[in-house]
CHARMM-style PDB file with segment names, atoms N, HN, CA, C and O in Angstrom:
ATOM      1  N   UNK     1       0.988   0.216   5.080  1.00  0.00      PROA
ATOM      2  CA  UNK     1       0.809   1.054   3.912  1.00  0.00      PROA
ATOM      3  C   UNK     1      -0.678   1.331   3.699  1.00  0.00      PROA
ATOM      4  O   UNK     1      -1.203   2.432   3.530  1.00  0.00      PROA
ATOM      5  N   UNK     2      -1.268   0.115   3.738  1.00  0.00      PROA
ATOM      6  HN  UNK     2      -0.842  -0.780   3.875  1.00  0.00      PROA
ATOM      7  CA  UNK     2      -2.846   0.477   3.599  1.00  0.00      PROA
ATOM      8  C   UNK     2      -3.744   1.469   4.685  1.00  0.00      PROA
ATOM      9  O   UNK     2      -4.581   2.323   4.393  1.00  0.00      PROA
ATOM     10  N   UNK     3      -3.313   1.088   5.899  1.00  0.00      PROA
ATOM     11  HN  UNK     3      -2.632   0.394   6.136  1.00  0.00      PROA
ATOM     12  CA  UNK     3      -3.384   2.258   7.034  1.00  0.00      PROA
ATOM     13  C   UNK     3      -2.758   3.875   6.889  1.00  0.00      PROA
ATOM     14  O   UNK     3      -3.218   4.985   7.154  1.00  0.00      PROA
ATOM     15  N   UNK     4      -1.710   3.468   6.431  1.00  0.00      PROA
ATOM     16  HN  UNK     4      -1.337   2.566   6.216  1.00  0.00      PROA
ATOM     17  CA  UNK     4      -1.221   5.155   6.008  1.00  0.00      PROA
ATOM     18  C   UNK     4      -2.265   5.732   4.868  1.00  0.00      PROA
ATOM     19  O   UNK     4      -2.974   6.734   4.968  1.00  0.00      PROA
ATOM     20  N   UNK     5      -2.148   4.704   3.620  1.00  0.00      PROA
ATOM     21  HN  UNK     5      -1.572   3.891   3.539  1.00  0.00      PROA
ATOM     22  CA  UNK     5      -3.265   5.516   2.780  1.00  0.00      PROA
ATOM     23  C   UNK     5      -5.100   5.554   3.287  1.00  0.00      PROA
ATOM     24  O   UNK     5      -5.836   5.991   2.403  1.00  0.00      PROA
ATOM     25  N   UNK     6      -5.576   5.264   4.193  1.00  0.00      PROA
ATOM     26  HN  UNK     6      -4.978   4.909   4.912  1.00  0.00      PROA
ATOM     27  CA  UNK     6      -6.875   4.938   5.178  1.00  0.00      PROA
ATOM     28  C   UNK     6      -6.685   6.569   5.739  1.00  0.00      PROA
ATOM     29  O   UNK     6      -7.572   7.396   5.529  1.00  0.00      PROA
ATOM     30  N   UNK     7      -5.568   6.876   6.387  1.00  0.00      PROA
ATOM     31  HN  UNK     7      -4.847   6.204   6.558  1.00  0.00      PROA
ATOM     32  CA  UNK     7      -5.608   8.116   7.025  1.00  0.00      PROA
ATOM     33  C   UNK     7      -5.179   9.417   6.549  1.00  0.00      PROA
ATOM     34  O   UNK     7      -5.561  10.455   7.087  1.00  0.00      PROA
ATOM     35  N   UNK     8      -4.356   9.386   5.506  1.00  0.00      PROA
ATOM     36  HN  UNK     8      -4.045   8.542   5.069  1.00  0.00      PROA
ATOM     37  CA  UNK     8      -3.722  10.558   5.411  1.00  0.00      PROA
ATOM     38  C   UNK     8      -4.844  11.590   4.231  1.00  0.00      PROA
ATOM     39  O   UNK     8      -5.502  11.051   3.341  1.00  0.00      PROA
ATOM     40  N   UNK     9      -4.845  12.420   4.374  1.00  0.00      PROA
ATOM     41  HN  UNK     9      -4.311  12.858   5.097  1.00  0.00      PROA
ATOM     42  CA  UNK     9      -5.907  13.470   3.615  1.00  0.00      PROA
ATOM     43  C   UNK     9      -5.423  13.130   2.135  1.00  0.00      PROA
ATOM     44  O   UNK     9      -4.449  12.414   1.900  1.00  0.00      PROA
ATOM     45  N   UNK    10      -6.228  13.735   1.161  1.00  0.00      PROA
ATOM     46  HN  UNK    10      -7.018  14.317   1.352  1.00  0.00      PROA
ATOM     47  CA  UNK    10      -5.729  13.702  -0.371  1.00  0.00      PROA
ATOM     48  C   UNK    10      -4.975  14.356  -0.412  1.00  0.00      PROA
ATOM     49  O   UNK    10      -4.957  15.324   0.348  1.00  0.00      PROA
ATOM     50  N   UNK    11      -3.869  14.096  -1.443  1.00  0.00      PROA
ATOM     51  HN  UNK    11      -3.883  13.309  -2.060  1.00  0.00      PROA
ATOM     52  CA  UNK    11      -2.578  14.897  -1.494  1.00  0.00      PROA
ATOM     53  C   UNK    11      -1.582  14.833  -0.005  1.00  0.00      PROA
ATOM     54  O   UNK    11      -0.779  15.703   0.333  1.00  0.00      PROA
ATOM     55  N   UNK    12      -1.804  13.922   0.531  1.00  0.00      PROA
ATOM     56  HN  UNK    12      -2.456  13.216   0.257  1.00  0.00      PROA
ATOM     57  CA  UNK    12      -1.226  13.960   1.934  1.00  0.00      PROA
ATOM     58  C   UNK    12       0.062  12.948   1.528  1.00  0.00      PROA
ATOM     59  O   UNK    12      -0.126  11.874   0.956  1.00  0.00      PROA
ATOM     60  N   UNK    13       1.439  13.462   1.918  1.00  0.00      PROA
ATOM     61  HN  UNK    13       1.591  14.334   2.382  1.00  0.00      PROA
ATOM     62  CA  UNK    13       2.754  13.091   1.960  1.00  0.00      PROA
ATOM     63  C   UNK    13       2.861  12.048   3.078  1.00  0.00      PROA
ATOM     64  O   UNK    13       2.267  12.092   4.155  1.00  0.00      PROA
ATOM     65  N   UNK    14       3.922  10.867   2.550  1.00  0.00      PROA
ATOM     66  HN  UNK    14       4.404  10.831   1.675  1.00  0.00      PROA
ATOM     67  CA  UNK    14       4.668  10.176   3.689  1.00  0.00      PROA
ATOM     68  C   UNK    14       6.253  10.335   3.117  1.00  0.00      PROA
ATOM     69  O   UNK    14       6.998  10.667   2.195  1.00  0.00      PROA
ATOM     70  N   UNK    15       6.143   9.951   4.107  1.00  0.00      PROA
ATOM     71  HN  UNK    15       5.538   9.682   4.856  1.00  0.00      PROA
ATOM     72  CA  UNK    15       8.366   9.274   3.718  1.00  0.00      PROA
ATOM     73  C   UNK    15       8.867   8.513   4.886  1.00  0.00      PROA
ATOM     74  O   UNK    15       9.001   8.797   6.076  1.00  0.00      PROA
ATOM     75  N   UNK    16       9.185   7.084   3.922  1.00  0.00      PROA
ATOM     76  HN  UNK    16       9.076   6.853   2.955  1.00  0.00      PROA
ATOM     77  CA  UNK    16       9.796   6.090   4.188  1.00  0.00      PROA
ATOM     78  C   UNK    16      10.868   5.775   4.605  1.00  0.00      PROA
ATOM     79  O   UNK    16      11.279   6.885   4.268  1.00  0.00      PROA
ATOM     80  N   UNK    17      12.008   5.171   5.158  1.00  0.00      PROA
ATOM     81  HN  UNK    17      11.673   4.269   5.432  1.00  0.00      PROA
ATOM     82  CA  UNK    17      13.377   4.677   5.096  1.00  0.00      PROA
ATOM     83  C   UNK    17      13.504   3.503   5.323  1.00  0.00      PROA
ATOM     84  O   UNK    17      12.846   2.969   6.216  1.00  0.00      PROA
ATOM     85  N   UNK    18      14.441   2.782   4.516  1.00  0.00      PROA
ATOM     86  HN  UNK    18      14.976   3.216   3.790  1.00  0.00      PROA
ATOM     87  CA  UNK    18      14.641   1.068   4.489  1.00  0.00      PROA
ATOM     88  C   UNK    18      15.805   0.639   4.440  1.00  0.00      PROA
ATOM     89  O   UNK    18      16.359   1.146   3.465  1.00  0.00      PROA
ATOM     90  N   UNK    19      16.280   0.157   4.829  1.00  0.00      PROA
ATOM     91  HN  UNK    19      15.830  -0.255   5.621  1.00  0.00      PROA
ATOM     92  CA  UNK    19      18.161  -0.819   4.361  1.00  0.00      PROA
ATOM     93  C   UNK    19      17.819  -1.676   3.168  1.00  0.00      PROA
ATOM     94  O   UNK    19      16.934  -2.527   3.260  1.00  0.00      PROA
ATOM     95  N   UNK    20      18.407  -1.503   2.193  1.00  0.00      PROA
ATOM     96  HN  UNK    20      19.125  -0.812   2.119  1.00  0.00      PROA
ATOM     97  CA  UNK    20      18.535  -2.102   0.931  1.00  0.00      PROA
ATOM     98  C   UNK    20      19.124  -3.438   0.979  1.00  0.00      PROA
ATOM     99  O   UNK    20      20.023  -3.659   1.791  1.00  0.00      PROA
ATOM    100  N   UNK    21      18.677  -4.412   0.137  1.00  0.00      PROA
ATOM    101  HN  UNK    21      17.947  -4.233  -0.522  1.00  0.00      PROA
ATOM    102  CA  UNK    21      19.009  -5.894   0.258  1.00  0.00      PROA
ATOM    103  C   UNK    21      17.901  -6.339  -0.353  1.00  0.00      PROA
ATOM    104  O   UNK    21      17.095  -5.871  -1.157  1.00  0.00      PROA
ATOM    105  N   UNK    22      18.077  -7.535   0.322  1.00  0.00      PROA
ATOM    106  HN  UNK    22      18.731  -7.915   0.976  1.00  0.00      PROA
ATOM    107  CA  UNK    22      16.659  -8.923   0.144  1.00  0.00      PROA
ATOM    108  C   UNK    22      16.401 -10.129   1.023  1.00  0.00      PROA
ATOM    109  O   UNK    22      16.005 -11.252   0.711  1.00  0.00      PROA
ATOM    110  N   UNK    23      16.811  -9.478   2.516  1.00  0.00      PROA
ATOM    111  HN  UNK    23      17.133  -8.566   2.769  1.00  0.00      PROA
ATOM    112  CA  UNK    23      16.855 -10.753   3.515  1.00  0.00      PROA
ATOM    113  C   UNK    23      15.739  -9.739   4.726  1.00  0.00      PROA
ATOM    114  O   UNK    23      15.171  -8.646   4.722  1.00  0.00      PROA
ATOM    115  N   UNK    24      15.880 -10.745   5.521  1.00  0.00      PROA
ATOM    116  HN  UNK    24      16.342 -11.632   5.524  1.00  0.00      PROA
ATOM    117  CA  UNK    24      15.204 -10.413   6.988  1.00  0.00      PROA
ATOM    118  C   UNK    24      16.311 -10.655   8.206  1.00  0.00      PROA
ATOM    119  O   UNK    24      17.225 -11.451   7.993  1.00  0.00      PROA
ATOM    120  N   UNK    25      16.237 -10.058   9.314  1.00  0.00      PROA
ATOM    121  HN  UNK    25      15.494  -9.411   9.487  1.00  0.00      PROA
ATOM    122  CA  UNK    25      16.504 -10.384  10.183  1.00  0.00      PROA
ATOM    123  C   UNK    25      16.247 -10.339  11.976  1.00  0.00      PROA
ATOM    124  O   UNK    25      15.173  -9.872  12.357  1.00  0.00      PROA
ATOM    125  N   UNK    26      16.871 -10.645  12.626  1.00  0.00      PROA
ATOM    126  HN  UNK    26      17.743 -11.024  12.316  1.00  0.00      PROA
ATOM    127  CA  UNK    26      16.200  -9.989  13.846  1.00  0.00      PROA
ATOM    128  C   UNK    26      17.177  -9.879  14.986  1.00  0.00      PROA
ATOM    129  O   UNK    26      17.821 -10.810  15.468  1.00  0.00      PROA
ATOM    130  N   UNK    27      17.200  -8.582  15.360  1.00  0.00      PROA
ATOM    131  HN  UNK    27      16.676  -7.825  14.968  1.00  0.00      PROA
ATOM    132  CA  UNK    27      18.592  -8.230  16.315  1.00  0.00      PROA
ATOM    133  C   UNK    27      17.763  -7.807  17.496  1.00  0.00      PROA
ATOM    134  O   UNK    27      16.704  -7.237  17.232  1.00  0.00      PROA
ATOM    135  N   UNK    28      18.071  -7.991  18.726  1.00  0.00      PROA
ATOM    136  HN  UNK    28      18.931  -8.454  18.941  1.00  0.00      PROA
ATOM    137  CA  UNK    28      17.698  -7.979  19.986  1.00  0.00      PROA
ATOM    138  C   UNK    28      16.147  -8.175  19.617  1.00  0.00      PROA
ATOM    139  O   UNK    28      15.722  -7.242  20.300  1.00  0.00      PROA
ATOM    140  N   UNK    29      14.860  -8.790  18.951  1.00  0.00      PROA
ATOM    141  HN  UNK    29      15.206  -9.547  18.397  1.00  0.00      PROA
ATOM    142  CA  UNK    29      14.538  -8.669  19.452  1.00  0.00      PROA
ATOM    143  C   UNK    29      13.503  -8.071  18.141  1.00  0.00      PROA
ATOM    144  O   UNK    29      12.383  -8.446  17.794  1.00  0.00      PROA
ATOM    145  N   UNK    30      14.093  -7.359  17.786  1.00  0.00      PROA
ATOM    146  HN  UNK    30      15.003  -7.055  18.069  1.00  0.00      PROA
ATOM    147  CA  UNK    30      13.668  -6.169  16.337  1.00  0.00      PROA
ATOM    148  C   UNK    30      13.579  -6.850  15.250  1.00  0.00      PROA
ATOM    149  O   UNK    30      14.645  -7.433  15.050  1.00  0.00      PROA
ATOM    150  N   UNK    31      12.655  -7.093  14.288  1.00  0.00      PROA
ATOM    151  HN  UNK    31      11.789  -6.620  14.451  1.00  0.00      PROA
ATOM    152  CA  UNK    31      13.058  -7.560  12.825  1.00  0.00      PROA
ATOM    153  C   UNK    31      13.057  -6.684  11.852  1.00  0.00      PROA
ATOM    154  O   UNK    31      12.225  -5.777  11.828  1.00  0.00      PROA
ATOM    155  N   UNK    32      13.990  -6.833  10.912  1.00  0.00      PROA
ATOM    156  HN  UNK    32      14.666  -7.570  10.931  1.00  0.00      PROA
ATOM    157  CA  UNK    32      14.500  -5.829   9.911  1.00  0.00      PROA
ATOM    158  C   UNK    32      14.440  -6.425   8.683  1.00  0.00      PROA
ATOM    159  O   UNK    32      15.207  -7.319   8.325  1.00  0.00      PROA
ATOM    160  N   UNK    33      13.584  -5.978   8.045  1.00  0.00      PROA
ATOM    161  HN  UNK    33      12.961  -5.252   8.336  1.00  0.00      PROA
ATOM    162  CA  UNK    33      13.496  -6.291   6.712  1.00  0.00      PROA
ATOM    163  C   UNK    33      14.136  -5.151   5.659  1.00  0.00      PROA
ATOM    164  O   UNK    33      14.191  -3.931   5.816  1.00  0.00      PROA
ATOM    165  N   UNK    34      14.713  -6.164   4.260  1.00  0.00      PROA
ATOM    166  HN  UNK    34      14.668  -7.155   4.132  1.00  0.00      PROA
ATOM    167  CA  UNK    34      15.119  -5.256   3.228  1.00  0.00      PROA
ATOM    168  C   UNK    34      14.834  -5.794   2.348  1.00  0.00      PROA
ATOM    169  O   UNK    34      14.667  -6.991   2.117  1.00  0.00      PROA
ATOM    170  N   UNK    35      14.701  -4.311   1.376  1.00  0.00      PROA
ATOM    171  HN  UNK    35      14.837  -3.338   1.564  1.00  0.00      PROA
ATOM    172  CA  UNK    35      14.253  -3.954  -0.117  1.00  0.00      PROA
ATOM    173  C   UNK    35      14.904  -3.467  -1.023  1.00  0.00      PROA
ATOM    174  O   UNK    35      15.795  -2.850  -0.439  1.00  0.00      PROA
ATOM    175  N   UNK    36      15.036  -3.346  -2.063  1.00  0.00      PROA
ATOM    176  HN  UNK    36      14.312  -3.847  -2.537  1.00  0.00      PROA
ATOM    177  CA  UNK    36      15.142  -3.060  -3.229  1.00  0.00      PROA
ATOM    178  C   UNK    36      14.415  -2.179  -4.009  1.00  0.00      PROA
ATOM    179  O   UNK    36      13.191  -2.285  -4.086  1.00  0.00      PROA
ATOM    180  N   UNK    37      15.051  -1.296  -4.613  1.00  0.00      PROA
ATOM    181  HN  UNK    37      16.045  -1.210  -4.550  1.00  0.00      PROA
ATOM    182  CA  UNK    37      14.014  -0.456  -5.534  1.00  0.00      PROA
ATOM    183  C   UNK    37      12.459  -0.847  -5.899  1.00  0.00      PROA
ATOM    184  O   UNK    37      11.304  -0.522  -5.622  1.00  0.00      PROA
ATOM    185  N   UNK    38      13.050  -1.566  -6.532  1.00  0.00      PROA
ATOM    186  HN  UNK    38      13.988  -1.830  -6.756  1.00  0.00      PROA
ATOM    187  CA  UNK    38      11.833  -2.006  -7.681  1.00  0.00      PROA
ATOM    188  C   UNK    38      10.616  -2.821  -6.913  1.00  0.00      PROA
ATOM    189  O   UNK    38       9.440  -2.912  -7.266  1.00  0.00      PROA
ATOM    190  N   UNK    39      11.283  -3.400  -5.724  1.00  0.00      PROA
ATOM    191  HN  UNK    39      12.238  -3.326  -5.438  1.00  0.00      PROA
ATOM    192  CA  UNK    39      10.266  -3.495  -4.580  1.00  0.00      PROA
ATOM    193  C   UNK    39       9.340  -3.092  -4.277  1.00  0.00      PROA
ATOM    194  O   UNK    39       8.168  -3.464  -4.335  1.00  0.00      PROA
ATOM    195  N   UNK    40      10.065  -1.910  -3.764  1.00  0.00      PROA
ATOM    196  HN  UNK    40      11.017  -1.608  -3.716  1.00  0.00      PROA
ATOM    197  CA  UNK    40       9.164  -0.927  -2.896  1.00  0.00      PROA
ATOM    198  C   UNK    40       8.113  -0.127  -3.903  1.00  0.00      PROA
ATOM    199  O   UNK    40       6.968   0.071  -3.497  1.00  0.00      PROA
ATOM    200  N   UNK    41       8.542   0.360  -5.307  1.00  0.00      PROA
ATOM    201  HN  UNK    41       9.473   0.199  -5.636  1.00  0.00      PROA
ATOM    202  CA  UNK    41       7.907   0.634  -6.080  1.00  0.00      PROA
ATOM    203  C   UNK    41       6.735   0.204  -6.690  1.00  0.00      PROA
ATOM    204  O   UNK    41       5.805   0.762  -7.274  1.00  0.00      PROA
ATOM    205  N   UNK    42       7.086  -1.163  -6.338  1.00  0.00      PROA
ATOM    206  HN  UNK    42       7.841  -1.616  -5.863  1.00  0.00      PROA
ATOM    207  CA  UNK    42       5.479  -2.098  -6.557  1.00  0.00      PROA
ATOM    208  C   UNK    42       4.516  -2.213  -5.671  1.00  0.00      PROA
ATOM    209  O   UNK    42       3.336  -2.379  -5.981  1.00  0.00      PROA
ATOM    210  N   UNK    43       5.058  -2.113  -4.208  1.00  0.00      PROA
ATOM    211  HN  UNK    43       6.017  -1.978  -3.957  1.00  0.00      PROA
ATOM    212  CA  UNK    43       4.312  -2.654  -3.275  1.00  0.00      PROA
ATOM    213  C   UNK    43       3.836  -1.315  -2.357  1.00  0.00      PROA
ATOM    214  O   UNK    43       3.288  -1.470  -1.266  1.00  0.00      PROA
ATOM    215  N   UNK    44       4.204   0.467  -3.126  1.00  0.00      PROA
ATOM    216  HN  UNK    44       4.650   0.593  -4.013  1.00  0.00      PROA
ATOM    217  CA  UNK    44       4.062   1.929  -2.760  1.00  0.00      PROA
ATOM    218  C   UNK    44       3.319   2.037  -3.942  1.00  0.00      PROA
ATOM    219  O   UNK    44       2.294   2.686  -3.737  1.00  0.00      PROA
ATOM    220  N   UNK    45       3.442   1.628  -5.187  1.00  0.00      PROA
ATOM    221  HN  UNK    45       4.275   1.100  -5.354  1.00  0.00      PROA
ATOM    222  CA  UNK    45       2.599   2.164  -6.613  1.00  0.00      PROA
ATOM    223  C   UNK    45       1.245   1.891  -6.493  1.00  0.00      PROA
ATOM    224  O   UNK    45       0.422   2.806  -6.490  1.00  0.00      PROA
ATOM    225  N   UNK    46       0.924   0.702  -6.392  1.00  0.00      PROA
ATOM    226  HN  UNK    46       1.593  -0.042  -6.395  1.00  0.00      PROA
ATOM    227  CA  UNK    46      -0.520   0.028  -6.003  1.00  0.00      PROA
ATOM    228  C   UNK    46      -1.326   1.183  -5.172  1.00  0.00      PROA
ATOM    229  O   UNK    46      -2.495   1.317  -5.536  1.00  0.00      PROA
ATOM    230  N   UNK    47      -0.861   2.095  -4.047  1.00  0.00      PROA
ATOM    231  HN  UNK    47       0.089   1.987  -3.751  1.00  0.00      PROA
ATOM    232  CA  UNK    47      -1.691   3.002  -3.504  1.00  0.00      PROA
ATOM    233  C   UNK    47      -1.474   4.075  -3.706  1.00  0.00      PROA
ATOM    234  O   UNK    47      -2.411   4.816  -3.407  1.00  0.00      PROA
ATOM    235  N   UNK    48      -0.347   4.698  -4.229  1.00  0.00      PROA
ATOM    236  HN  UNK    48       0.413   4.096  -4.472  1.00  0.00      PROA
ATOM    237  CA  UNK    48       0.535   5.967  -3.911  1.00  0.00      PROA
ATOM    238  C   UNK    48       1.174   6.188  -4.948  1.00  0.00      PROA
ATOM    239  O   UNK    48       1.768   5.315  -5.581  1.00  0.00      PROA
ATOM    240  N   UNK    49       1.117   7.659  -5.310  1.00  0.00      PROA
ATOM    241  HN  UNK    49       0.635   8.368  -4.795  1.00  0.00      PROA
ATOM    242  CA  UNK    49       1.957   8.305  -6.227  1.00  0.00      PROA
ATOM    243  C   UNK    49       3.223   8.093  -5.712  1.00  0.00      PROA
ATOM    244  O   UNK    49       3.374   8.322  -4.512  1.00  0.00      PROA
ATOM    245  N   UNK    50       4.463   7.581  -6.569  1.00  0.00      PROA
ATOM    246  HN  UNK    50       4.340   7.395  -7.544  1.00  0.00      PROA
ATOM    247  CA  UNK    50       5.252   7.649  -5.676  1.00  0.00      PROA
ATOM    248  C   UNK    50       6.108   9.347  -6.759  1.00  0.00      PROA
ATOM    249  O   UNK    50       6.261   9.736  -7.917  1.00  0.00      PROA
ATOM    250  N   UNK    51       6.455   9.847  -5.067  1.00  0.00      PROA
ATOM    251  HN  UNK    51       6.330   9.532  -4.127  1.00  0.00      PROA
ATOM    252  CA  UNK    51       7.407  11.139  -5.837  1.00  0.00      PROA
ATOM    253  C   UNK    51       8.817  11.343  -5.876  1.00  0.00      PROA
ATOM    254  O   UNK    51       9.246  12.246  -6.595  1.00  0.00      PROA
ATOM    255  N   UNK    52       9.574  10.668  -5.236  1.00  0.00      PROA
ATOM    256  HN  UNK    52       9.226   9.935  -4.652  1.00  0.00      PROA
ATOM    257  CA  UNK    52      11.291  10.874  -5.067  1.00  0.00      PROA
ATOM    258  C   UNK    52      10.958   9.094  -4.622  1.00  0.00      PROA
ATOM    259  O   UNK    52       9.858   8.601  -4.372  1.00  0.00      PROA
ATOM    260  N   UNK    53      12.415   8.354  -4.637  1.00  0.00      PROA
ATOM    261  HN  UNK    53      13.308   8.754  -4.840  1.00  0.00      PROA
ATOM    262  CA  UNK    53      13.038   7.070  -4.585  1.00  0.00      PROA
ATOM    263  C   UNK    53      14.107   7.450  -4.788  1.00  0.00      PROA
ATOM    264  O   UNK    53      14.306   8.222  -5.725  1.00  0.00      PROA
ATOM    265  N   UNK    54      15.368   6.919  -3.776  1.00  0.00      PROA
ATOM    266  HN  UNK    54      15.206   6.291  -3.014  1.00  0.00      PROA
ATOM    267  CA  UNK    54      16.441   7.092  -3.569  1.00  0.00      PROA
ATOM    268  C   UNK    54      17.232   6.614  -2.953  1.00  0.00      PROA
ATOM    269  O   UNK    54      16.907   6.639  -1.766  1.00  0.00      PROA
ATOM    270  N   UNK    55      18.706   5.893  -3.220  1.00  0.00      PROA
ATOM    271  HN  UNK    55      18.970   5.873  -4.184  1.00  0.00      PROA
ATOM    272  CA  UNK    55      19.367   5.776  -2.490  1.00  0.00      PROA
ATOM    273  C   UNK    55      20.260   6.580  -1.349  1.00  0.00      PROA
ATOM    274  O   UNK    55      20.806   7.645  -1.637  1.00  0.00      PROA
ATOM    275  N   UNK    56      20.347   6.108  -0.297  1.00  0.00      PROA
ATOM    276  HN  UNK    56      19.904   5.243  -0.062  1.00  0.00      PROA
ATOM    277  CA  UNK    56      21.481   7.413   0.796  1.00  0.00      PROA
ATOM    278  C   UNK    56      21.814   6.600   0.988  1.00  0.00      PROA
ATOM    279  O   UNK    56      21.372   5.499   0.660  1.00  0.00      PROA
ATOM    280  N   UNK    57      23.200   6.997   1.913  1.00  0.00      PROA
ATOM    281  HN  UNK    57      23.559   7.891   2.180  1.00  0.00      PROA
ATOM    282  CA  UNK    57      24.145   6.227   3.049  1.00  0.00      PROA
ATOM    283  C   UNK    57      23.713   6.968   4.352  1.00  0.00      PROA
ATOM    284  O   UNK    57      23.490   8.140   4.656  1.00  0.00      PROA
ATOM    285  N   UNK    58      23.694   5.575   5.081  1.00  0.00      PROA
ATOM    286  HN  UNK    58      23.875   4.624   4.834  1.00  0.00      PROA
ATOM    287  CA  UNK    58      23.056   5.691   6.465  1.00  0.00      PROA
ATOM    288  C   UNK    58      24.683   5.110   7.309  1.00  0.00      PROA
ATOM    289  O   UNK    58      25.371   5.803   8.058  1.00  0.00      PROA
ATOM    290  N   UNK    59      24.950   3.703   6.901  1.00  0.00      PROA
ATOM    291  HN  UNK    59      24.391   3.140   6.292  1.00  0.00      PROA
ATOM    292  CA  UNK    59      26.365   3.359   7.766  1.00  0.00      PROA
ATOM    293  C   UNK    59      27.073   2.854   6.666  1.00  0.00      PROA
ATOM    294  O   UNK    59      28.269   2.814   6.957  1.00  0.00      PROA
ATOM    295  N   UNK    60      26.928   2.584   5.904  1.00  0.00      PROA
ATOM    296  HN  UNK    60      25.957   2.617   5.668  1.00  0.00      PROA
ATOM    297  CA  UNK    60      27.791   2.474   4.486  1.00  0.00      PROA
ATOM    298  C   UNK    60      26.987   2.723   3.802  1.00  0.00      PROA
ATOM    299  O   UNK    60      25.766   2.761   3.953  1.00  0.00      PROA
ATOM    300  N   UNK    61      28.265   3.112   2.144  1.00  0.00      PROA
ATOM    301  HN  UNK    61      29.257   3.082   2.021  1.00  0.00      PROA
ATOM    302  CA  UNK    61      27.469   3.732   1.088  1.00  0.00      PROA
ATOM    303  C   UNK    61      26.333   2.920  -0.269  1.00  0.00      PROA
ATOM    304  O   UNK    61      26.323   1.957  -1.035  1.00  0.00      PROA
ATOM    305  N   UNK    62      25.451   4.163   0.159  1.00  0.00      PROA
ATOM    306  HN  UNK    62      25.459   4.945   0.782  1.00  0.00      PROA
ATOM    307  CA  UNK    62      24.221   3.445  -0.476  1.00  0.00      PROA
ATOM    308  C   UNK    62      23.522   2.285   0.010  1.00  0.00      PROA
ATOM    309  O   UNK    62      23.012   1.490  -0.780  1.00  0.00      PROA
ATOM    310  N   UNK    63      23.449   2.093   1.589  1.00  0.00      PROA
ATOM    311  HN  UNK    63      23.864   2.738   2.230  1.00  0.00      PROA
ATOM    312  CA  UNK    63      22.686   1.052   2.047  1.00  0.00      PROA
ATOM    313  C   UNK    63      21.104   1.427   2.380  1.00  0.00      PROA
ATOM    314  O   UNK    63      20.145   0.707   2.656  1.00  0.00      PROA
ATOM    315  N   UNK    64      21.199   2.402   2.284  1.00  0.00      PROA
ATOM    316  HN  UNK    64      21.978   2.987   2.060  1.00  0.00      PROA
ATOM    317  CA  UNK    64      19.730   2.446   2.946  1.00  0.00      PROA
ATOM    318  C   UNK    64      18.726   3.012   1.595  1.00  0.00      PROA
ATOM    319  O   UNK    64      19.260   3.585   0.645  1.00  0.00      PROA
ATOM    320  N   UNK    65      17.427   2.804   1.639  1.00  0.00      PROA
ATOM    321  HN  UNK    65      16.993   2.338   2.410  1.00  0.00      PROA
ATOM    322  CA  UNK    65      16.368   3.898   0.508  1.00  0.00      PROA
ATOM    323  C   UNK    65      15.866   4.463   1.053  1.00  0.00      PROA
ATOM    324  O   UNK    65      15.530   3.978   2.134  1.00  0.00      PROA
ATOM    325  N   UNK    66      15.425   5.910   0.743  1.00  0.00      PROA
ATOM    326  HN  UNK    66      15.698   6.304  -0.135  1.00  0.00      PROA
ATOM    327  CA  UNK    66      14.010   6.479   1.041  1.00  0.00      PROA
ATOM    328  C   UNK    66      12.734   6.564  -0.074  1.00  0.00      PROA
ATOM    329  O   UNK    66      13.173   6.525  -1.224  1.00  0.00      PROA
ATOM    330  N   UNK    67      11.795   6.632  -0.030  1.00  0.00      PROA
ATOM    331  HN  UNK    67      11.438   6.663   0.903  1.00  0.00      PROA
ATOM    332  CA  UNK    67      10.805   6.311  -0.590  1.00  0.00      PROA
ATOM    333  C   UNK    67       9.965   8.065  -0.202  1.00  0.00      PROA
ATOM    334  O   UNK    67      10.214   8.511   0.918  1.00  0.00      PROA
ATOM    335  N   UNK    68       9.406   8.589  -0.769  1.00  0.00      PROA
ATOM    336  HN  UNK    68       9.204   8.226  -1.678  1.00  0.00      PROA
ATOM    337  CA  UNK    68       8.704  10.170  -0.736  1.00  0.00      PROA
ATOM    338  C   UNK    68       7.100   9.465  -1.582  1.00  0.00      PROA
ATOM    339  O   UNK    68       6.966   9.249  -2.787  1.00  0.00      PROA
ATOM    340  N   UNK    69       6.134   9.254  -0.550  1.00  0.00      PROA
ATOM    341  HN  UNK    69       6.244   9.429   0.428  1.00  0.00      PROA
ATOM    342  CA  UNK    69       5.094   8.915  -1.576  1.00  0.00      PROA
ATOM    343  C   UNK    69       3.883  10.080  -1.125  1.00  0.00      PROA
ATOM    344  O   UNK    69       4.024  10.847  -0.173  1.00  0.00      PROA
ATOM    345  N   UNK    70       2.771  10.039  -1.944  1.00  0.00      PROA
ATOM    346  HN  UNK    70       2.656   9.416  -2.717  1.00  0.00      PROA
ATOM    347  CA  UNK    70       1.471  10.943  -2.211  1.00  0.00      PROA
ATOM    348  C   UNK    70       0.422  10.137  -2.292  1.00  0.00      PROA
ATOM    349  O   UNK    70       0.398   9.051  -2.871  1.00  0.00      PROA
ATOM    350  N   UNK    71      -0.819  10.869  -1.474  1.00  0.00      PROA
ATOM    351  HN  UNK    71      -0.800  11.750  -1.003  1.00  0.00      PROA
ATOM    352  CA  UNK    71      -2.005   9.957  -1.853  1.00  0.00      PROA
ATOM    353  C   UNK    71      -2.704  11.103  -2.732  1.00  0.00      PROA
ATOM    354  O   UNK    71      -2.510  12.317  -2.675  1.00  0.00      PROA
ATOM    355  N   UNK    72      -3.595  10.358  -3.580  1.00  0.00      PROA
ATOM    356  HN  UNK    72      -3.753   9.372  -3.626  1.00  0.00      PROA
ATOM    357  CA  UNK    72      -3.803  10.927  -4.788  1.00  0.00      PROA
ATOM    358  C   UNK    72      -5.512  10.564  -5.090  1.00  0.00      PROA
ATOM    359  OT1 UNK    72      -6.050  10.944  -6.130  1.00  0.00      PROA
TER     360      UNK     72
END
């Protein structure tokens, strides 16, 4: 996050995607961490406007977030 806000111009957009929860794990190899709203909101607010937060369904409903943030 601190690298994204280091590079991106003012007013420069990202967007995020996460699996919703509160565990870790690691499949082949990969570790996968999950969040929660109010999470990500704390730990995206500190640098970033945040502009959209949202739940989608990725493989069931409402598992995953996206996050739409701004540097400012």
């Amino acid at each position: 996050i601190n690298r994204q806000y280091n590079i991106l111009n003012e007013g420069g957009l990202a967007l995020h995607s996460f699996f919703k929860g509160q565990s870790e794990e690691i499949v082949e190899g990969l570790k996968f961490v999950y969040y929660d709203k109010d999470e990500l909101m704390e730990i995206f607010g500190r640098r970033f406007k945040i502009i959209d937060i949202e739940y989608y369904t990725e493989m069931e409903y409402e598992d995953s977030i996206y996050i739409i943030v701004k540097k400012t």
